[in-house]
C-alpha positions as CSV (number, residue, x, y, z in Angstrom):
1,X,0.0,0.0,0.0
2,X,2.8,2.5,1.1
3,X,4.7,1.2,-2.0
4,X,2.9,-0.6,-4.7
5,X,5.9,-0.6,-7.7
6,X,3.8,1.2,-9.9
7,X,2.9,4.3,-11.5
8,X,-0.5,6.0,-10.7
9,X,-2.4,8.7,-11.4
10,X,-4.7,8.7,-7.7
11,X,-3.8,7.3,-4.7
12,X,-6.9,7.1,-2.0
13,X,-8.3,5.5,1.0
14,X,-10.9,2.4,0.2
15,X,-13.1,0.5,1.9
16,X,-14.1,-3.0,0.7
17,X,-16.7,-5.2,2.2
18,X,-16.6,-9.0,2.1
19,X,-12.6,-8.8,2.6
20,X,-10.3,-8.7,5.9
21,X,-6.6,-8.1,6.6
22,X,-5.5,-11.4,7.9
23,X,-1.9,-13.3,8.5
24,X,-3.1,-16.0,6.3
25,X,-0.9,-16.8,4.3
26,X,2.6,-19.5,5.0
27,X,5.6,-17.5,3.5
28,X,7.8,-20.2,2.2
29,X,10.6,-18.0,1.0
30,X,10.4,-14.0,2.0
31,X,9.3,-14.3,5.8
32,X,10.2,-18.5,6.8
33,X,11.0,-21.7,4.9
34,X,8.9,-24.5,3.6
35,X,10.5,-26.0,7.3
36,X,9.6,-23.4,9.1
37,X,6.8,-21.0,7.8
38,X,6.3,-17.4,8.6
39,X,2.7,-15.5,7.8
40,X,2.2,-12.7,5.0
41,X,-0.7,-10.7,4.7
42,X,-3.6,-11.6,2.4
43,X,-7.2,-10.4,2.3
44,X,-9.4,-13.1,3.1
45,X,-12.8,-13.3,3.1
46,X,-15.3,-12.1,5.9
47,X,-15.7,-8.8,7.3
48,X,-14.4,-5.6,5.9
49,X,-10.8,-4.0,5.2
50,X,-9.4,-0.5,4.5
51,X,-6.3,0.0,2.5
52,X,-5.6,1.8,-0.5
53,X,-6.8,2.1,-4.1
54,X,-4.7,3.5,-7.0
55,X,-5.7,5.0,-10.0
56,X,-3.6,4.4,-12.8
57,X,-3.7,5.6,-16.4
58,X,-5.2,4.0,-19.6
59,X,-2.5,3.4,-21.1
60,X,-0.4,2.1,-18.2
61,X,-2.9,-0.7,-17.8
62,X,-1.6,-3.5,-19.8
63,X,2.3,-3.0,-18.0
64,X,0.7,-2.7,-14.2
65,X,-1.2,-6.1,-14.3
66,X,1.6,-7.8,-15.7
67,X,3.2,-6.4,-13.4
68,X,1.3,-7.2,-10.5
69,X,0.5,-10.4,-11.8
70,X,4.2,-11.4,-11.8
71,X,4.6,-10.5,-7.8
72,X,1.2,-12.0,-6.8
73,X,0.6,-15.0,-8.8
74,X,4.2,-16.6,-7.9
75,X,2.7,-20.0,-6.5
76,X,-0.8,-19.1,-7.0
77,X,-1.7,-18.7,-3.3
78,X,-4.1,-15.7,-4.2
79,X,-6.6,-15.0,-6.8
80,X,-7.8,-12.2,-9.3
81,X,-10.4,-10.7,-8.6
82,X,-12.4,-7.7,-9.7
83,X,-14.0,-6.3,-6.6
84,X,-16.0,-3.0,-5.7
85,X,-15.0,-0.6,-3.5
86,X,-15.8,3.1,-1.8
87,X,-13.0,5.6,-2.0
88,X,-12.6,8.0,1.0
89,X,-14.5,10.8,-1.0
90,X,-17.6,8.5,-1.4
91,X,-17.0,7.5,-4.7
92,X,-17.8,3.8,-6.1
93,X,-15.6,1.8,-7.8
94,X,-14.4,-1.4,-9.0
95,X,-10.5,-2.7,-8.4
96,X,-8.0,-5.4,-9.2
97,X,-7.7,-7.3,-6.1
98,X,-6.2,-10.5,-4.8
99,X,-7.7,-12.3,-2.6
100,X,-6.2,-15.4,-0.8
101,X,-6.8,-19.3,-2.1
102,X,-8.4,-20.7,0.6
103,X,-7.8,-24.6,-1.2
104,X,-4.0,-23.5,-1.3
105,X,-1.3,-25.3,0.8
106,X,-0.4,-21.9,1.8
107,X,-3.2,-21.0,3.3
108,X,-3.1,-21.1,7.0
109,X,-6.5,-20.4,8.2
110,X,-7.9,-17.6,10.0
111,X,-5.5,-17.7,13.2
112,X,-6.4,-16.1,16.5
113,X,-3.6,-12.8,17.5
114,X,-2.1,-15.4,19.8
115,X,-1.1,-18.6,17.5
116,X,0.1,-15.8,14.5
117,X,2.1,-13.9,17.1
118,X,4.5,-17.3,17.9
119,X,4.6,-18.0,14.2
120,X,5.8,-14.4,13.3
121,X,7.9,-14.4,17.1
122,X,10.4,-17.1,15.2
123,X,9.9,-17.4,11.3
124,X,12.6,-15.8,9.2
125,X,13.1,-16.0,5.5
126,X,15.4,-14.5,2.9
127,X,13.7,-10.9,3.3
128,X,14.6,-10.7,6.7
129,X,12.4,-11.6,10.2
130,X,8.8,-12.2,9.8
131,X,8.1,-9.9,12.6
132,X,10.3,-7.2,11.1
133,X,7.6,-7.3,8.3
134,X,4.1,-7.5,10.5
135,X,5.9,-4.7,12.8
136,X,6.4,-2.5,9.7
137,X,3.6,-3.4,8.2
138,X,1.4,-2.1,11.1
139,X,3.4,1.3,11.6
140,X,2.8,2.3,7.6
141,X,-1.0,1.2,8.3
142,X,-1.0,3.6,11.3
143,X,1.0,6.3,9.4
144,X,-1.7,6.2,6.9
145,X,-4.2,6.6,9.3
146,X,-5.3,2.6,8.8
147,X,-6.3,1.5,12.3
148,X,-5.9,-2.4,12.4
149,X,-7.0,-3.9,15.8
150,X,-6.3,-7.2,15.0
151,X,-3.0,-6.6,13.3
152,X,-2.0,-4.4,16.5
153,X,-3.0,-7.6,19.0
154,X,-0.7,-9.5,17.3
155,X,2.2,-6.9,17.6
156,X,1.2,-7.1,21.2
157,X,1.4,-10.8,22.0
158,X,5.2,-10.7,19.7
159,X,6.1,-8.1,22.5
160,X,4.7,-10.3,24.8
161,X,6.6,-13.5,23.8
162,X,9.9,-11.1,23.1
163,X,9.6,-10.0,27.0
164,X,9.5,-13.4,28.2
């Protein structure tokens, strides 16, 4: 959201309904190993999430998707969807999204804050500590004004279990 890799024309606040932020997906390679898996972040269904929507221009279509499609669709854990959306100003709109597999081996299930903070406490994969990223993660959310109160109980039970 903070950095999507792309050019674009808007950048706004969105709401979508059906869809929550979750740790749901087993990172086999950027946050853990196949041996030890961490957990990314992947809409799921149920509930609602806010994030961000981008704009981007007519002509800039074809190279975004691809490009998108190239850093989403690596093992196939999520799929494309087309999905509407409210912007912050009240407008209506439909978005690319990708929404996680839920028949996918990486698909770990809706966890409660406690079992995804262990997980994240002691994965690591080749992008660094898996709580490096939900830690990170949550502080662009909040400098974005993105409240996430699930997302912040599991920061607290990693402080919890780095305490101990």
């Amino acid at each position: 959201m903070w950095n999507p890799g792309f050019a674009f024309l808007e950048r706004s606040q969105a709401l979508i309904h059906g869809y929550r932020r979750s740790l749901c997906v087993r990172s086999w390679v950027h946050r853990g190993t196949q041996e030890h898996p961490g957990l990314v972040l992947g809409l799921d269904h149920g509930g609602s999430c806010r994030g961000m929507a981008f704009r981007i221009a007519h002509d800039e279509w074809d190279g975004v998707i691809d490009y998108l499609r190239a850093r989403e669709l690596v093992t196939n854990v999520y799929l494309e969807r087309h999905v509407p959306l409210r912007l912050a100003d009240g407008r209506s709109r439909r978005a690319v999204a990708y929404i996680v597999d839920r028949r996918h081996t990486q698909y770990a299930g809706a966890l409660d804050a406690v079992a995804a903070a262990r997980v994240v406490h002691s994965a690591k994969g080749q992008s660094g500590p898996n709580d490096a990223y939900v830690f990170n993660t949550l502080e662009h959310l909040k400098s974005m004004g993105i409240r996430d109160h699930w997302l912040e109980q599991v920061v607290g039970e990693v402080e919890r279990l780095r305490a101990a």
